[in-house]
N, C-alpha and C positions, 0 to 999 in steps of 0.2 A: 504494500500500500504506500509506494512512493507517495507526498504529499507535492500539489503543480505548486503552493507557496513556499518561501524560504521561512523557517520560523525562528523566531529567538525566546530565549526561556532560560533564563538566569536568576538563579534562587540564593539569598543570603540571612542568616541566622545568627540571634544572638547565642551564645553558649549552650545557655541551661533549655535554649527552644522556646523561649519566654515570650519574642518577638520575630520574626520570618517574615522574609519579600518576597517577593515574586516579580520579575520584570518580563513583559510578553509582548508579544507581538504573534499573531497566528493570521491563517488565512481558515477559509471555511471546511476544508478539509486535512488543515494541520491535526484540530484535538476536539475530538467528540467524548461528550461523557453522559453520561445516566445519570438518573437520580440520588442523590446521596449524602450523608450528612458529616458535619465534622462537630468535635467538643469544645471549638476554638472558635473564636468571632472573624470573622475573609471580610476584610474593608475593600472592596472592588472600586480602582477607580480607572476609568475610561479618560486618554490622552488621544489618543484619534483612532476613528473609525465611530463603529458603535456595536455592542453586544449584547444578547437578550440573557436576562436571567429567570426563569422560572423560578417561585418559591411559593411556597402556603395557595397554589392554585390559581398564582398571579402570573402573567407575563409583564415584565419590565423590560424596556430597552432604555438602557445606560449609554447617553453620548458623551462625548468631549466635554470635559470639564466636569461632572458628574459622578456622583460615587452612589454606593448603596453597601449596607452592610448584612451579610449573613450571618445570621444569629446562632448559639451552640444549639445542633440539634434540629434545626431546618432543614428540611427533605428539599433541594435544590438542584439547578443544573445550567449549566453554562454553555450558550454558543456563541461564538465569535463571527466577525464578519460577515453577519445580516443581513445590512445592507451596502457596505461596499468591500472591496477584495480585501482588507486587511483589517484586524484593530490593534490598538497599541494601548496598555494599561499598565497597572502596577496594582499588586494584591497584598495588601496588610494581614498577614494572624496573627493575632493578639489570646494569650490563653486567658480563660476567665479567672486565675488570680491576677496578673497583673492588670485586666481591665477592672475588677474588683478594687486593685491599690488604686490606680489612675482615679477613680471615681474617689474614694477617701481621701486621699490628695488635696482632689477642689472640690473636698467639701458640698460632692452632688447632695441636693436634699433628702431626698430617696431611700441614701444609703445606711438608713437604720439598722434595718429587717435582713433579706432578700441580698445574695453575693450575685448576682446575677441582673442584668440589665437587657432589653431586646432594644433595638433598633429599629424604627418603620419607616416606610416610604423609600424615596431617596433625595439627594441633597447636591448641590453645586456648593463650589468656596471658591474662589479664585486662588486665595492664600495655601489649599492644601493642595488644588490642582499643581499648581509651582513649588511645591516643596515635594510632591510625587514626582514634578520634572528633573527635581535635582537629584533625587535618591534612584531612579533610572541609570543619569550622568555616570553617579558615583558607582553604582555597579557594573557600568559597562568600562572606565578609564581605570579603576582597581587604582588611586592615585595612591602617592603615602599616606599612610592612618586613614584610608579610607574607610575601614573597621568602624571605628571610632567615631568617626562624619555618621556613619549610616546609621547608626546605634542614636547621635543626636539629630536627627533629621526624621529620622522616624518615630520619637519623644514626642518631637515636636509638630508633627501631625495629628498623632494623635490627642495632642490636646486642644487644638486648633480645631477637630475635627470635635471633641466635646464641648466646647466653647461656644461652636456656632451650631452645631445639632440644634434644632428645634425641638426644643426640652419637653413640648406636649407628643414629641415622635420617642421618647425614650421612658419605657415602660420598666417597672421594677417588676422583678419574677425569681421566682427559686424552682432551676430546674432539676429535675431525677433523671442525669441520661446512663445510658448502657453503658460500657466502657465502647471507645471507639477508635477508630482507625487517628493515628494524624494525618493531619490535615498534609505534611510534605508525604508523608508513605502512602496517600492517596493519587497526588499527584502524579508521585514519578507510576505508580502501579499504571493511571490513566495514561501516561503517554507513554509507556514501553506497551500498554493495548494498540495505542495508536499507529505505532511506527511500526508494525510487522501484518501482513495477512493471515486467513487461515491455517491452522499446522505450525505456525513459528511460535506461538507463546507456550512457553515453560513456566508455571509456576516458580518449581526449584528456580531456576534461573532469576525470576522477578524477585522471589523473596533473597537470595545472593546479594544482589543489584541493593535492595533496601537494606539489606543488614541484619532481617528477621525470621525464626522459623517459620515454615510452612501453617503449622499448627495452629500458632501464637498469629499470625497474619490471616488467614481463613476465617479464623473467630472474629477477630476486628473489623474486617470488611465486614463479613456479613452482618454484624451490627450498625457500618455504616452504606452499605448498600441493598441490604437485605433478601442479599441472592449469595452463593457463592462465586469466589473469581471464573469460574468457568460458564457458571450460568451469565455472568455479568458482560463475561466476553464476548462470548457468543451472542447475545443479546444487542451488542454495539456493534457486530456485524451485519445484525441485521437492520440496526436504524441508521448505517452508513449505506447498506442496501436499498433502505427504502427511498432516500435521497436520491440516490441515482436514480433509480426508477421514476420516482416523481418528480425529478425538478430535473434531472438531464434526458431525462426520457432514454434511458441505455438499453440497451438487449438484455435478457438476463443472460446469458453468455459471458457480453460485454461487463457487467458485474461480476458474474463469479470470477472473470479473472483479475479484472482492478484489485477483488479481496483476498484474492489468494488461493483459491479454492482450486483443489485437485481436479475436480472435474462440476460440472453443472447438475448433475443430479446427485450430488452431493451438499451442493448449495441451496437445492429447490429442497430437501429431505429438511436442512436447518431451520430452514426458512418456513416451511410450515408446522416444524416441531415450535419452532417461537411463537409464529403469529396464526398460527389456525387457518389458514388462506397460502394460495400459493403466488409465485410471484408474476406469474401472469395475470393474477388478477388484479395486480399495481396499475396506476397510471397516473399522470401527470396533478386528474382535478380530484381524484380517490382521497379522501383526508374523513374516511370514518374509522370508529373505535374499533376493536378486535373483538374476535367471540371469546368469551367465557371460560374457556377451556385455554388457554394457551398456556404456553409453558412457562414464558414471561414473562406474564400479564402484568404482574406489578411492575415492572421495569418499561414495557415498553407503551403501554396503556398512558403512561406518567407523562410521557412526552406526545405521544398519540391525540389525547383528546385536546382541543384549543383551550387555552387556559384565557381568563380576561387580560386584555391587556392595560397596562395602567398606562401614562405618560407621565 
């Protein structure tokens, strides 16, 4: 699954994993992913293009200068380059102690009760737009102490970013979540899905790559994506599949090979073990829900049905 964009995906962390960047740029068939949750808060902010975020049954599309934040425990999902060939952002996690201290700090009123805070809507700054421009710089030129820059630049967002939150958008809560995947061991698992076809993903290999047993990794995804990694996998082949078919209008041929697949009745066997329908019954204006029975259901039902969309 060659991707036709060039992509960039540069990831920097404090020590203890307290605080993590993300700097990205994808095109629409760099990085597909499913529905899924982290224990961590994802400050998404959009620097050009724009990208859709599904959460709680909502579609959002995040442009330029715009951020929105994922709260621990929101079933979510992310696609890039919507509407034009690229986007380019930068993604803040914050674990809920330090966003817990950050709140004690300045003294939010709130923070009686409840360690936990949601975030609603989504929000523009100009000030954190430009201090996300500079923590990009800083991890693309790796200057001296750039460690150290990054560490205060990203402080300073996030305070900027509580400061000017619209305080009736930030909700006290105490959540119960499972244990869960993090938020970086989710990422890289999603883009090593992404960057090979049918037959290429190994497990062993993925969990190598992150550093964790098979076991200990299996259990955690499935808490944050509520499938197993194989079920998961397979699952994002087939909503890369349904792309093609719908919006490029491909052969399924022309598909089973883009994805890797050994042979075509190998790929139509997947394909209606996931969605209950075969792929000739895809087409361009085709955009109804799946039957009942599918193998998938909750994974690809999640992205399947049109969610409202906000502005």
């Amino acid at each position: 699954m060659a991707p036709s964009t060039t992509l960039r995906s540069l990831v920097w962390f404090t020590p203890e994993h307290e605080m993590t960047l993300h700097s990205f740029g994808y095109g629409s068939d760099n990085y597909d992913g499913l529905p899924h949750m982290h224990a961590e808060y994802c400050i998404v902010i959009c620097l050009s293009g724009s990208m859709e975020i599904i959460r709680l049954g909502q579609r959002q599309i995040v442009r330029p200068g715009e951020l929105l934040v994922v709260n621990p425990g929101e079933l979510h999902r992310c696609r890039f380059a919507v509407q034009e060939p690229r986007s380019e952002g930068l993604t803040l996690i914050v674990t809920r102690r330090m966003m817990h201290q950050l709140m004690q700090f300045m003294a939010w009123p709130d923070d009686s009760g409840p360690h936990d805070f949601l975030f609603g809507g989504k929000y523009s700054h100009p000030e954190v737009a430009s201090i996300a421009t500079k923590l990009v710089g800083e991890l693309q030129e790796k200057g001296r102490g750039y460690s150290l820059m990054m560490e205060s630049l990203a402080r300073e967002l996030l305070i900027q970013l509580l400061r000017s939150w619209p305080s009736d958008l930030i909700l006290p809560a105490q959540l119960d979540l499972t244990p869960q995947l993090p938020w970086l061991h989710m990422h890289k698992a999603t883009e090593y899905m992404n960057s090979d076809g049918k037959g290429a993903f190994r497990l062993a290999a993925l969990c190598t790559r992150i550093g964790v047993s098979p076991s200990r990794f299996t259990l955690l995804f499935k808490n944050s994506a509520g499938a197993s990694p194989h079920l998961y996998y397979n699952s994002l082949l087939v909503f890369k599949a349904r792309r093609l078919l719908q919006e490029e209008n491909c052969t399924t041929k022309e598909v089973a090979l883009k994805l890797g697949f050994k042979s075509v009745s190998h790929f139509c066997a997947l394909f209606h073990q996931i969605t209950g329908v075969t792929p000739q019954s895809e087409s361009p204006v085709r955009k109804t829900s799946l039957p009942q029975s599918s193998a998938g259901l909750g994974l690809i039902t999640a992205i399947d049905i049109q969610p409202v969309l906000l502005e």
